[in-house]
C-alpha positions in Angstrom: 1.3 -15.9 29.7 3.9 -13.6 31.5 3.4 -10.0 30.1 6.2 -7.7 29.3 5.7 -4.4 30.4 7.3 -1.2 28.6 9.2 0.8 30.9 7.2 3.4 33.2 10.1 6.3 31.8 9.6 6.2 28.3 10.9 9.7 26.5 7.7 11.9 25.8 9.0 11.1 22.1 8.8 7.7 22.0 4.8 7.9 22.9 3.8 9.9 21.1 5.5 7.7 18.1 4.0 5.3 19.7 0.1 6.9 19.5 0.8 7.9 15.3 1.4 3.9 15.0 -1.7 3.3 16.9 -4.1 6.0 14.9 -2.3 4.4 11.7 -3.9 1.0 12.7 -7.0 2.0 14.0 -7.8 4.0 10.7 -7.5 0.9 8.8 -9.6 -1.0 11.5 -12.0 0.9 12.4 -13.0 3.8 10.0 -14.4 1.9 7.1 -17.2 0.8 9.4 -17.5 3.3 12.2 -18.6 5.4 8.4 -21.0 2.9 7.2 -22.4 2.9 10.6 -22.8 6.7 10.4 -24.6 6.6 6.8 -26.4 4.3 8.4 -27.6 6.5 11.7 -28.7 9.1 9.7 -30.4 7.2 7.1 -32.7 5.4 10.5 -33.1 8.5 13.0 -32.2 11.4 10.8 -34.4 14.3 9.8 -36.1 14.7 6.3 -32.9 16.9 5.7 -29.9 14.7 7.0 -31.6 12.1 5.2 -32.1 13.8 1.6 -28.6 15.2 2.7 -27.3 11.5 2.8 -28.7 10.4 0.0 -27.0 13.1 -2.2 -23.1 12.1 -0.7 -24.1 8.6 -1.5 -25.0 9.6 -5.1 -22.2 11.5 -6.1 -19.8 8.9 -4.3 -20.9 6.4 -6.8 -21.2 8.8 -10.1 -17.9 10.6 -8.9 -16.4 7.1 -9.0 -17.7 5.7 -11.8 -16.7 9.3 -14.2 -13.4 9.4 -13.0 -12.5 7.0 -10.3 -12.7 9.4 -7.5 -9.8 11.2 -9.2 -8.2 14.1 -6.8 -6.0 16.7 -8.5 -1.8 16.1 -8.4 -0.8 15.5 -4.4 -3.9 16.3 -2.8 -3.2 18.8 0.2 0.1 18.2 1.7 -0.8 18.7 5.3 -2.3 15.4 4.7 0.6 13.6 3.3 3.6 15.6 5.3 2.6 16.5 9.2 3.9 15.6 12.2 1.8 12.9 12.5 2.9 10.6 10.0 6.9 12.1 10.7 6.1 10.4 14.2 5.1 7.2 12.8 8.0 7.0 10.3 10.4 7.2 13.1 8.3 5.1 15.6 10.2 1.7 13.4 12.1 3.7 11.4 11.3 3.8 8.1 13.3 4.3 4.9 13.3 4.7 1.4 16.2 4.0 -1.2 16.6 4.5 -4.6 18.8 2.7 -6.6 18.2 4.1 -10.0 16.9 8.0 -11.5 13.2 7.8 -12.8 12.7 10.4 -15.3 9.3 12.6 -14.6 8.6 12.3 -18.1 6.9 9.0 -18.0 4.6 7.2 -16.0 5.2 3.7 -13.8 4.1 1.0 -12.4 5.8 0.2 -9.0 5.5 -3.7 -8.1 5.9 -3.9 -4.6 6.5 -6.6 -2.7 5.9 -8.1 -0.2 2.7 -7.1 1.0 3.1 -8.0 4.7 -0.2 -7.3 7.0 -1.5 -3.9 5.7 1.7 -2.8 3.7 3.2 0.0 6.3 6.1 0.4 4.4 5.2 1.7 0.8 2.1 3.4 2.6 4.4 5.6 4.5 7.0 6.4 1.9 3.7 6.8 -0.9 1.2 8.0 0.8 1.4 9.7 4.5 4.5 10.8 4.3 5.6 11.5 1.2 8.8 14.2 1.9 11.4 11.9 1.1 9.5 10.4 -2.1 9.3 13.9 -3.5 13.2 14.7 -3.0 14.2 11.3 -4.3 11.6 11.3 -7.2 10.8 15.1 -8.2 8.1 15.6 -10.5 6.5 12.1 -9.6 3.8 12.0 -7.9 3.3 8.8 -5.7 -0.1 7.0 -5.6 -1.0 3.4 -4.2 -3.6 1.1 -5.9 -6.2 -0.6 -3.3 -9.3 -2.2 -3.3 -12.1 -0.7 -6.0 -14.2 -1.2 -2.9 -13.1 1.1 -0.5 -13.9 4.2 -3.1 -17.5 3.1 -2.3 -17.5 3.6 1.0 -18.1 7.0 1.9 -16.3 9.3 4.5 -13.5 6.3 4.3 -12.6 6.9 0.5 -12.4 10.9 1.2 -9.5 9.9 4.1 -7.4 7.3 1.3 -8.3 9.9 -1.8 -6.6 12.8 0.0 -3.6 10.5 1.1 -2.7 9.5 -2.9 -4.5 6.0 -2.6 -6.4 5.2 -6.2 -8.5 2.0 -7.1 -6.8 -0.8 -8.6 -8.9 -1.4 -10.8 -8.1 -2.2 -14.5 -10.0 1.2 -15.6 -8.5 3.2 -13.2 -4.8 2.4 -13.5 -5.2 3.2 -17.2 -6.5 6.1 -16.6 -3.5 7.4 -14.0 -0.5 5.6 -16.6 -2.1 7.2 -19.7 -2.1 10.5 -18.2 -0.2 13.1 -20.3 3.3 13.8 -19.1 3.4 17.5 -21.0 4.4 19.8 -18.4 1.4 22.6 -20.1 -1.1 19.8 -19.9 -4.1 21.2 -17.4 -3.9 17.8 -15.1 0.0 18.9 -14.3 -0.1 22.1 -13.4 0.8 21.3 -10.1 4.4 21.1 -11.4 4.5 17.5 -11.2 4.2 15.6 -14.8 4.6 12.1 -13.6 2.2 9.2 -12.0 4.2 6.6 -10.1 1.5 4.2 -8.9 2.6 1.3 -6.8 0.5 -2.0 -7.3 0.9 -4.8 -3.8 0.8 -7.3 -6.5 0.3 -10.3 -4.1 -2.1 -9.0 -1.8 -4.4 -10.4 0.5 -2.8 -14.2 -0.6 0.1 -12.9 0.1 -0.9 -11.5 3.5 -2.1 -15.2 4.4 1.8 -15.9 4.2 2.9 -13.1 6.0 5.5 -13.6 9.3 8.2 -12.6 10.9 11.7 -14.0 9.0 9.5 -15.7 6.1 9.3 -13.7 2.6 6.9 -15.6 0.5 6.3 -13.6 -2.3 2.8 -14.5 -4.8 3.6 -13.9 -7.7 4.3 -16.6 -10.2 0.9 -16.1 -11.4 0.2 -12.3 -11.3 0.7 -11.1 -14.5 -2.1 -8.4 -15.5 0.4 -5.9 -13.9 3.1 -6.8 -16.4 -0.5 -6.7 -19.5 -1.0 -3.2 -17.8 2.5 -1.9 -18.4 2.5 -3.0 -21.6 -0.7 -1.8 -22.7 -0.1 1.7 -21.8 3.9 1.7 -22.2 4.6 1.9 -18.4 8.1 0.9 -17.3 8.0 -1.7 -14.5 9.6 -0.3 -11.1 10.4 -3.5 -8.9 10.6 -2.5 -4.9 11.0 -4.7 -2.2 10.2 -3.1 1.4 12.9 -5.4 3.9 11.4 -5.7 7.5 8.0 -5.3 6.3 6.8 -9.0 7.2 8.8 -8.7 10.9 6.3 -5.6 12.4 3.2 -8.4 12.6 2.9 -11.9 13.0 -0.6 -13.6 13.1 -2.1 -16.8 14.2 -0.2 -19.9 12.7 -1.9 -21.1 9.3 0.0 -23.0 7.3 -1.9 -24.3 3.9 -4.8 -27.1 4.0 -5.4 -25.9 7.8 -8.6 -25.1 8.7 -8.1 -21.6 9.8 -5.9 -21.0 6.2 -9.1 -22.6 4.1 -11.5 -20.2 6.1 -9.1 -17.4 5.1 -9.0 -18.2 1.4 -12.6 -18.5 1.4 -13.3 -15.5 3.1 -10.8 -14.1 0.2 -12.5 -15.2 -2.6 -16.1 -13.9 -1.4 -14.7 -10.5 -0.4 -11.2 -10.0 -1.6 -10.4 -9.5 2.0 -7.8 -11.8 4.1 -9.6 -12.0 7.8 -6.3 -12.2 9.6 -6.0 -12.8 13.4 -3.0 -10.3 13.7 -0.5 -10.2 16.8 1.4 -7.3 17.6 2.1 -5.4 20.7 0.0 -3.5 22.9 0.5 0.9 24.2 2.3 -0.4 27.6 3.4 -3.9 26.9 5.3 -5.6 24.6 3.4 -9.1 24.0 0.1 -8.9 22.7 -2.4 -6.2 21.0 -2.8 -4.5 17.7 0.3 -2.4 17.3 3.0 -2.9 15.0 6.1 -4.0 16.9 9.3 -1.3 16.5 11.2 -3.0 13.4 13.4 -1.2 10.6 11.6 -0.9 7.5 13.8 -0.2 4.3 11.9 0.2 1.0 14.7 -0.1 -2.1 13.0 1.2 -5.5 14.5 -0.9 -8.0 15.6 0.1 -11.6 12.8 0.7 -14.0 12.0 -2.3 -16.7 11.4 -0.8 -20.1 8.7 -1.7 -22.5 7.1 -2.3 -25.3 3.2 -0.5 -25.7 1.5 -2.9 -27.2 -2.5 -2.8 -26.8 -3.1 -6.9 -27.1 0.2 -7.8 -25.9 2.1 -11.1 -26.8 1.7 -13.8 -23.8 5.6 -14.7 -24.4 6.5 -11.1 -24.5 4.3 -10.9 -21.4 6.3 -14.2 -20.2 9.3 -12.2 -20.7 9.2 -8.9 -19.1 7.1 -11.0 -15.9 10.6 -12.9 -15.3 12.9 -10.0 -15.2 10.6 -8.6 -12.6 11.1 -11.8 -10.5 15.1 -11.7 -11.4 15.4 -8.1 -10.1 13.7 -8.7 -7.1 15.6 -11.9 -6.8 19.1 -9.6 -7.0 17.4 -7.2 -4.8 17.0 -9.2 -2.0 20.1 -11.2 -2.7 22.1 -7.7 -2.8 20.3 -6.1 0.7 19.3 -8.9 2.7 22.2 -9.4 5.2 22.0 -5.6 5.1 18.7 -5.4 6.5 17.5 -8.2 7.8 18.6 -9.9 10.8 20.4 -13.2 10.6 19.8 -12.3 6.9 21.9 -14.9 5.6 19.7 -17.4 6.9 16.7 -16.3 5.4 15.6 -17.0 2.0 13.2 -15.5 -0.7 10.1 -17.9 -2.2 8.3 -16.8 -5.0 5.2 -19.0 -5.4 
């Protein structure tokens, strides 16, 4: 295998763009268990007090989560979610974010975001570590990303994704952020903002098992408790469609019935977890390693998709509301894809 080499004079810019890519990976890789293998150190050779100490943080982690899903008041800090970190790895691709349509901060929304792509870099950026241009495209609306229940259990790990607007997406806990009040005197918004905007990944880790460069398989056909949700709580539906986002990773060939793919889905159904066997690029070389390759990223926030609260709703109003979601994002990418993706023509959108 012939390696491509990055060239020795690379702008002092350009690296350290290159090292905010890198730490965004690497927290995703490594941190959830270099903190479980922490807990675990000081429960085996701690003192009496590191251990008591220990067993408190676990203790509130699970009652904090299960009273009100590791809530964290508005935005969090800012310097968590606007530094020059995250403006480094926004540029390192670039990344953008377009709106196509006002959203008024007197409601709350459900974002359905597609695709998912390896570990979502796109929406994460725009919604969570770097959230400037959010904020002046969406005053009032405070952007939050559901993930895994899971990682709220972990400890040290959940305080990192708490502070950078991530939430469970769990059924409890996205009622509780889209039946928040929207008064601006309520105590919960007296941060000025009187909006949740909370972006679901709605194919997830299936969709991740589809996820390559110039092929935009979206799972969706049969994802429909997002659509329930909205209409339980009265949520307008926000379709978004992040172009590029499958072109940053590619991963070991595994199309369907392959034994690779079939270990995947397994794995998936045991842990809700996709073990993918990414390939990126490396710091000095372009042809293998863990780092995202340099690709434009464009998220476009579609127009909102009023409806109906209903707290049992109707499976054919359900039906209904769950196909203008896939027209929009049909019209979306129809609309933007020879705009921002290469060879765009040639590429087509499947929904499965």
């Amino acid at each position: 295998m012939k390696i491509e080499w990055a060239p020795v004079h690379v702008p002092p810019k350009r690296r350290l763009q290159t090292l905010a890519a890198g730490l965004y990976v690497m927290i995703f890789m490594l941190v959830p268990g270099i903190s479980l293998l922490i807990i675990a150190s000081l429960l085996y050779y701690g003192n009496l007090f590191w251990k008591l100490l220990t067993l408190a943080y676990l203790t509130f982690v699970y009652f904090d989560h299960k009273r009100n899903f590791s809530d964290i008041h508005g935005n969090g800090f800012m310097i968590f979610r606007s530094n020059c970190i995250w403006k480094h790895f926004r540029d390192y691709f670039p990344i953008e974010l377009i709106k196509t349509a006002d959203l008024s901060a007197d409601r709350n929304y459900i974002l359905a975001s597609f695709p998912h792509g390896i570990i979502g870099t796109g929406i994460t950026c725009n919604m969570s570590r770097d959230i400037r241009q959010w904020l002046k495209l969406f005053p009032g609306i405070r952007p939050k990303i559901g993930t895994l229940d899971m990682h709220f259990y972990t400890p040290i790990f959940r305080e990192a994704i708490r502070y950078w607007g991530m939430v469970s997406v769990s059924k409890e806990s996205l009622m509780h952020y889209l039946s928040a009040s929207n008064h601006p005197k309520h105590p919960d918004n007296l941060d000025g903002f009187t909006s949740n905007a909370v972006a679901i990944l709605v194919g997830g880790a299936q969709e991740a098992l589809d996820s390559h460069p110039g092929r935009y398989i979206l799972t969706l056909k049969r994802r429909k408790g997002f659509v329930k949700l909205a209409i339980r709580t009265g949520s307008p539906i926000v379709p978004t469609f992040s172009f590029g986002e499958v072109e940053i990773f590619d991963q070991v060939n595994n199309p369907p019935n392959s034994w690779l793919r079939r270990f995947q889905t397994l794995t998936k159904r045991l842990t809700g977890i996709s073990p993918l066997i990414v390939l990126g690029r490396g710091f000095f070389q372009y042809t293998f390693g863990f780092l995202p390759q340099r690709k434009h990223i464009v998220q476009v926030v579609g127009k909102p998709i009023e409806v109906e609260k209903n707290d049992i709703p109707d499976p054919e109003y359900v039906d209904k509301i769950h196909q203008e979601v896939i027209d929009q994002l049909k019209e979306m990418f129809e609309k933007y894809k020879d705009k921002y993706i290469e060879n765009g023509k040639n590429v087509n959108l499947v929904i499965t």
